[in-house]
C-alpha positions as CSV (number, residue, x, y, z in Angstrom):
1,X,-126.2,74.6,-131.4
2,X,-127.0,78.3,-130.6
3,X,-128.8,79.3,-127.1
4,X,-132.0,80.0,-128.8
5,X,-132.5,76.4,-130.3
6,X,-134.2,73.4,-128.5
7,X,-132.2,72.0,-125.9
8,X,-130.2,74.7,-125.2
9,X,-128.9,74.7,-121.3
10,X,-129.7,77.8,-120.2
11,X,-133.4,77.3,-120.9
12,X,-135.2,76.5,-117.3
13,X,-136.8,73.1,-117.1
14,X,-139.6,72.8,-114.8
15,X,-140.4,69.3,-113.0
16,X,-143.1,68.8,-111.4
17,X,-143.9,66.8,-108.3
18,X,-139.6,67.1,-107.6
19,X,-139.7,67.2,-103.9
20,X,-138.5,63.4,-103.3
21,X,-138.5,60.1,-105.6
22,X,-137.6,60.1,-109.6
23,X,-139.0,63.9,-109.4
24,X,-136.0,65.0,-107.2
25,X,-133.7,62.9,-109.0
26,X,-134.4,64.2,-112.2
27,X,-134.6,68.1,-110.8
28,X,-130.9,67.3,-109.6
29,X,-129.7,65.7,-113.1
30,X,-130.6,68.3,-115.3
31,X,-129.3,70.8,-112.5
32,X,-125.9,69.3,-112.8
33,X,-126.4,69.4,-116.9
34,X,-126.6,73.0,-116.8
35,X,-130.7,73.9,-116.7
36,X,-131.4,76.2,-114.0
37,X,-134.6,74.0,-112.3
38,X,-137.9,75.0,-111.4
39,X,-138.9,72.5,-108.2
40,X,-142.3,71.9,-108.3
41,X,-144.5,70.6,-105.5
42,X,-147.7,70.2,-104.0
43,X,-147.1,70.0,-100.0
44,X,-143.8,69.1,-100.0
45,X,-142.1,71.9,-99.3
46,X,-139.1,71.1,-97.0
47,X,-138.4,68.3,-99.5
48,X,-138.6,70.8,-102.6
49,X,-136.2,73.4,-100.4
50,X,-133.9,70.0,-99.6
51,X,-133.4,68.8,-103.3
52,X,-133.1,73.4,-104.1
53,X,-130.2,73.1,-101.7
54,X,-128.9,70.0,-102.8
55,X,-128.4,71.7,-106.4
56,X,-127.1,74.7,-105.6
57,X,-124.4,73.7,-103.3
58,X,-123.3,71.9,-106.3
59,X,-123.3,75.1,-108.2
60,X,-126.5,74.7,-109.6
61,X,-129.3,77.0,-110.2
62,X,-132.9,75.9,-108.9
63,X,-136.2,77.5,-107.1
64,X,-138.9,75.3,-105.4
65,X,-142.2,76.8,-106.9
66,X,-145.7,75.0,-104.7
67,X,-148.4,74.6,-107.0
68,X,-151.8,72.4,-108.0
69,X,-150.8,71.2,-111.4
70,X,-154.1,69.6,-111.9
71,X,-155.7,73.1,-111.3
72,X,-155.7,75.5,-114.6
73,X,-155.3,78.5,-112.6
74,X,-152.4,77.2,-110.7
75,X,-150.6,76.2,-113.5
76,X,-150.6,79.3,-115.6
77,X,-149.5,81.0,-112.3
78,X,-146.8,78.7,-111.5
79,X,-145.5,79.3,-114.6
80,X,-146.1,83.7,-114.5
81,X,-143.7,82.7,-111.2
82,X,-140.7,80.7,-112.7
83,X,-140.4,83.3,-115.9
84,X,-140.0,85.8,-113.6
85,X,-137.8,84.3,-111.6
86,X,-135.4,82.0,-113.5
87,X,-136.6,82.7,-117.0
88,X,-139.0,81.3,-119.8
89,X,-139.5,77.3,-119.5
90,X,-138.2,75.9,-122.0
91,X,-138.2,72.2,-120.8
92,X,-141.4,70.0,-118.9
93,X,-140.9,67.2,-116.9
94,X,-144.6,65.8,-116.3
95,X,-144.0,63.8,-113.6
96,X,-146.5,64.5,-110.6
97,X,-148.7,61.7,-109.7
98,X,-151.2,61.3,-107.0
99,X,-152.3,57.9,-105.2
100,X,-152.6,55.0,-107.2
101,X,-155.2,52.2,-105.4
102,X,-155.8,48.9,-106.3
103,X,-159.4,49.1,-107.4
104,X,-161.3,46.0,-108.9
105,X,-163.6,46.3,-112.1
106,X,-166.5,45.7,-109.9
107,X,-165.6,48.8,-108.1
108,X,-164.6,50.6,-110.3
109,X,-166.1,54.5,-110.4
110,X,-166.1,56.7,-113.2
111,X,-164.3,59.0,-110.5
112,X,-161.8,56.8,-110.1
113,X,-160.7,57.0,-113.8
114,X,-161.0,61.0,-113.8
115,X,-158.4,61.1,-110.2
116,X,-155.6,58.8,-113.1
117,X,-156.5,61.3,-116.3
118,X,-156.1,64.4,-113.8
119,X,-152.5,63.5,-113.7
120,X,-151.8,62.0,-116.6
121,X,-153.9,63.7,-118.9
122,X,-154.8,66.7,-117.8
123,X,-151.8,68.3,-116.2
124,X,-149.4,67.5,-119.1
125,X,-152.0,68.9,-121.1
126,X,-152.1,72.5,-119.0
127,X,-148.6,72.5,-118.5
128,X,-147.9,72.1,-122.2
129,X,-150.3,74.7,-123.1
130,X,-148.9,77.3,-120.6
131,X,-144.9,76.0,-122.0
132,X,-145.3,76.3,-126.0
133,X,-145.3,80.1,-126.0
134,X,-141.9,80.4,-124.7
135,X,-140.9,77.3,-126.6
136,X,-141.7,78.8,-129.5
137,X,-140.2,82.1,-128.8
138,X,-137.2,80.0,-128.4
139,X,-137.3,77.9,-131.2
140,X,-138.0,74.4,-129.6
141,X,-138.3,73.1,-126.6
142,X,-138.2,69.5,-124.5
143,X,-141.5,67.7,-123.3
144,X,-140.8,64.8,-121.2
145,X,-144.1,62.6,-119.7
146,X,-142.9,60.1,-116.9
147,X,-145.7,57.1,-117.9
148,X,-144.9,53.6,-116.5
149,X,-144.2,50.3,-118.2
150,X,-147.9,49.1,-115.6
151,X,-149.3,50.4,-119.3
152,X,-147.7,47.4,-121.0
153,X,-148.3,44.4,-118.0
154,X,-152.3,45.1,-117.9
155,X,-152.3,44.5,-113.6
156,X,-155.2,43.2,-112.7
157,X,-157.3,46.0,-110.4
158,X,-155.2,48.8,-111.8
159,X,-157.4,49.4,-115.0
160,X,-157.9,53.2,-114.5
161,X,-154.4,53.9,-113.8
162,X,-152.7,51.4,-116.7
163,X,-155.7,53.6,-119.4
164,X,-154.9,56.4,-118.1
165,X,-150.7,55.9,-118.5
166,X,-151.9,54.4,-122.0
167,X,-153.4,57.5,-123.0
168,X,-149.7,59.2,-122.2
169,X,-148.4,57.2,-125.5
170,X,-151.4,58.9,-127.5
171,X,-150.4,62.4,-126.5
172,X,-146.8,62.1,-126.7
173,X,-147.3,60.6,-130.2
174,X,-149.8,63.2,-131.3
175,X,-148.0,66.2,-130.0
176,X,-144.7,65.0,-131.1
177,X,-146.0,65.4,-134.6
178,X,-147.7,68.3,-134.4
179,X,-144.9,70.5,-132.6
180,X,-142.4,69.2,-134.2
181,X,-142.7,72.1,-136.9
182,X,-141.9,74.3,-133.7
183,X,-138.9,72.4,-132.7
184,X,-140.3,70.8,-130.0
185,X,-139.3,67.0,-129.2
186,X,-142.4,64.9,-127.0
187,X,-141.4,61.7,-125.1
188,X,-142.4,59.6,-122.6
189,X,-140.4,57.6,-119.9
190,X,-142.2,54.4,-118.7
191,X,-140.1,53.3,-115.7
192,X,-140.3,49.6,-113.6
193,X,-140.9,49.8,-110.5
194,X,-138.3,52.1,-109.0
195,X,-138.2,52.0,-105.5
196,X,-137.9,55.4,-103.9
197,X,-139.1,56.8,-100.2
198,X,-142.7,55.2,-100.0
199,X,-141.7,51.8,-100.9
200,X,-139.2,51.8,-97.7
201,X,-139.9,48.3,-96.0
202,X,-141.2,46.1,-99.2
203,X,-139.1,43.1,-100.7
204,X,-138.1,43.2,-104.5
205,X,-136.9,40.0,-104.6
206,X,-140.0,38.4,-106.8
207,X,-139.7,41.1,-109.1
208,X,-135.7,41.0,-109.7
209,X,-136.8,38.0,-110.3
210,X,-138.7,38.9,-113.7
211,X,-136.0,41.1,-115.0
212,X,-133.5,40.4,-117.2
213,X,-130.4,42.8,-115.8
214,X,-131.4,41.0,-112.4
215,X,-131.4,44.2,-110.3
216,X,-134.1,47.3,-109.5
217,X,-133.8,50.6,-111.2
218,X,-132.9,53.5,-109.4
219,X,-134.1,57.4,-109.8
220,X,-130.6,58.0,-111.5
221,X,-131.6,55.2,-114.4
222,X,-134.6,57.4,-115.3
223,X,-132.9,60.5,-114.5
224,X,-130.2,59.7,-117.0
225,X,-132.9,59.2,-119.6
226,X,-134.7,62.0,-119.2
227,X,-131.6,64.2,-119.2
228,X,-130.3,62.9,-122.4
229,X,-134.0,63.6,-124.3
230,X,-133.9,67.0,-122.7
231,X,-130.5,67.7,-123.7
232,X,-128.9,68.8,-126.8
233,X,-127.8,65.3,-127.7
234,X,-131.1,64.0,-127.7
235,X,-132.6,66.5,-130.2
236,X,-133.5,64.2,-132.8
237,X,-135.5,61.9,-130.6
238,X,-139.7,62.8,-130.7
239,X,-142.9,60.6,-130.4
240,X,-141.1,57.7,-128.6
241,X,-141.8,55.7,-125.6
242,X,-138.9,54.2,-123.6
243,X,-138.8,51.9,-121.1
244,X,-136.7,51.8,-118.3
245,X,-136.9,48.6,-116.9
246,X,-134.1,46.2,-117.0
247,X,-136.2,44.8,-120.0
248,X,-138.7,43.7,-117.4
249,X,-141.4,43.9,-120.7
250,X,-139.8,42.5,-122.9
């Protein structure tokens, strides 16, 4: 495969929300697969420096890069800000998020479904938009969407989030076929739960319990996934969901 077609390393790959959890584990992966690494983040910015170092004293290329990516404005400027600093994107990782409360129907706002689409919907949606140009210009590109597998176990109280990740397998599906004429690959990840920073303090034991493999995931199991979609290897791959979950859905 030439430089200029999909997947090719040098392309950068931006990730957003990358300053801790499966955002910084996934920056580091596709670091350490060649992609120089756009760190996005919101107000994390000693974590976003921390996983920047990280890559680069493994000989990996990376920036952090603060930015909204719920805001229009921010995004296309984030975006202005990587080209000219590491190149044309040629890889997304939508995988920002924002707080997820447990919120029963009888509670439930209009509002509170707009704060789930504003991360799930909208964002990929801007950061797609601002991508294709230089996906195009390259001959492909990689669009990963980090969903969950809470879209498939319908959690009581969690309605606006489990719609909103629902809607994640409509985009990926639609846009998968209509870019694919452009070279441009669309998946989503739906991880388990995957504890990472926040979840410090809480037992898994119940929910081992309910998966097969017997074990939690770690930020490296989606990590490895995503890396292999974005990478040349996974070229043929487009309008798929996969879950990584120890086959807790099955």
């Amino acid at each position: 495969m030439t430089p200029s077609e999909p997947g090719a390393a040098e392309g950068v790959a931006l990730v957003t929300g990358a300053s801790r959890g499966l955002g910084a584990a996934i920056a580091v992966r596709l670091a350490a697969a060649g992609r120089p690494v756009a760190v996005n983040y919101l107000r994390g910015r000693e974590g976003a420096e921390a996983v920047v170092d990280r890559i680069r004293s493994a000989g990996g290329v990376a920036e952090a890069f603060g930015a909204d990516v719920v805001d229009e404005d921010g995004v296309v400027d984030l975006f202005a800000r990587v080209s000219t600093t590491l190149g044309p994107v040629t890889a997304v990782v939508a995988n920002a998020t924002g707080p997820q409360p447990e919120v029963g129907v009888d509670d439930l706002s209009w509002r509170a479904h707009l704060d789930q689409l504003e991360f799930f919907v909208k964002s990929p949606t801007l950061l797609l938009q601002a991508a294709l140009p230089s996906m195009r210009s390259a001959g492909g590109g990689r669009v990963i969407l980090i969903g969950s597998d809470m879209a498939d176990r319908a959690t009581p109280g969690m309605s606006a989030y489990v719609a909103a990740k629902n809607a994640q397998v409509g985009l990926t599906r639609v846009w998968a076929k209509e870019l694919g004429p452009d070279g441009v690959t669309v998946n989503l990840v739906q991880p388990g739960w995957i504890p990472v920073e926040r979840h410090a303090g809480i037992s898994t034991d119940s929910y081992v319990a309910d998966v097969p493999l017997r074990r939690m995931g770690t930020p490296d199991d989606v990590a490895a996934t995503v890396a292999h979609l974005v990478s040349d290897a996974g070229g043929f791959i487009t309008g798929q969901r996969i879950s990584v979950n120890g086959g807790h859905t099955i």
